[in-house]
N, C-alpha and C positions, 0 to 999 in steps of 0.2 A: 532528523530526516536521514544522516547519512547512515547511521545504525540501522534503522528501517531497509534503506536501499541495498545497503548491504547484505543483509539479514536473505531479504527477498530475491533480489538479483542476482548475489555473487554466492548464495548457499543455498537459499531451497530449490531456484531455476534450474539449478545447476545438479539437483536431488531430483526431482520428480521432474521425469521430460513428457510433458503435457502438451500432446500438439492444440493450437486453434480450432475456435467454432468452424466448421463446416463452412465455407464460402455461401453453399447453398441454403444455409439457416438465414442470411445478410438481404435485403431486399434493395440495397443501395448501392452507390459505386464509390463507396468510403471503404469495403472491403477488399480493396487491392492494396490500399496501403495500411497492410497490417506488418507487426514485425514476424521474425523467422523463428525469437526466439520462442522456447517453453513460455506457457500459457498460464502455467501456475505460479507462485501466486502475481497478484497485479501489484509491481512495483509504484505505478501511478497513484494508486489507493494508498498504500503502505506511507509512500510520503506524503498523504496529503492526510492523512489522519495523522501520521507522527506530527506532525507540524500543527495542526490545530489541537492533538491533547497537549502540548509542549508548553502553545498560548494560553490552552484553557486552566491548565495549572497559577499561571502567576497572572492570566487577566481574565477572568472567563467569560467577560463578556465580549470580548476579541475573540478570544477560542470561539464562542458561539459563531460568530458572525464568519469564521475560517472555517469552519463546517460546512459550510454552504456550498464553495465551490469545491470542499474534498469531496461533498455527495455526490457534486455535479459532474467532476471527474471520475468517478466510480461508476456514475451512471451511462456515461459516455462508452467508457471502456466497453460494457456490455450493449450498448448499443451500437458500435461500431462493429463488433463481429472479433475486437480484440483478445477478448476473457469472457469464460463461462459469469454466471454467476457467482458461484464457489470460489471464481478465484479473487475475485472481487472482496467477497466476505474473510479468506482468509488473509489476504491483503490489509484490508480494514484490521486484524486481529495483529498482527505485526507489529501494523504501525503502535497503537496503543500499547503493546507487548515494549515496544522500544522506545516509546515515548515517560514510562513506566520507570523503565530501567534507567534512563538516561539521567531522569528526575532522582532516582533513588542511589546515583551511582555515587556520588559525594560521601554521603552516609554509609553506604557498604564498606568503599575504600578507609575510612576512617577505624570500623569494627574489625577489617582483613589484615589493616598493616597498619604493625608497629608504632 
């Protein structure tokens, strides 16, 4: 999760400054508390996918069941007015991205050093 968050929040946020949906695309009064920052991608997603491929590696039938509410947070995100779609998806791509690396990172350090 903190690779994800990091990944998301403290490098691409910080790369691509993507303002928020349109207030006026929101048909509800959850659109006032959106954050200030970049839109892209969804930190929220990012950890909730790193964290469910993370479980689904060493239980997967935990990992399954952690899916549920990383979808639900993904879904949220776009329904609150906080993230496009896209940022959502790219978010989602992240998290797997650093849940990936995290799993493989033992074995890499092994082949890179000494």
């Amino acid at each position: 999760m903190a690779v994800a968050e990091v990944t998301s929040n403290g490098v691409l946020k910080q790369v691509w400054h993507r303002r928020r949906p349109p207030k006026e695309w929101i048909s509800h009064e959850e659109v006032h508390d959106r954050p200030d920052s970049s839109s892209f991608p969804s930190g929220h997603t990012a950890a909730g996918v790193a964290f469910s491929a993370a479980v689904a590696v060493v239980w997967p039938w935990a990992g399954a069941v952690c899916a549920v509410p990383a979808a639900v947070v993904a879904a949220e995100r776009v329904h609150t007015g906080a993230h496009y779609p896209s940022d959502v998806a790219v978010g989602a791509a992240v998290g797997l991205a650093a849940a990936a690396l995290v799993h493989r990172a033992p074995r890499l350090a092994r082949r890179w050093l000494p």
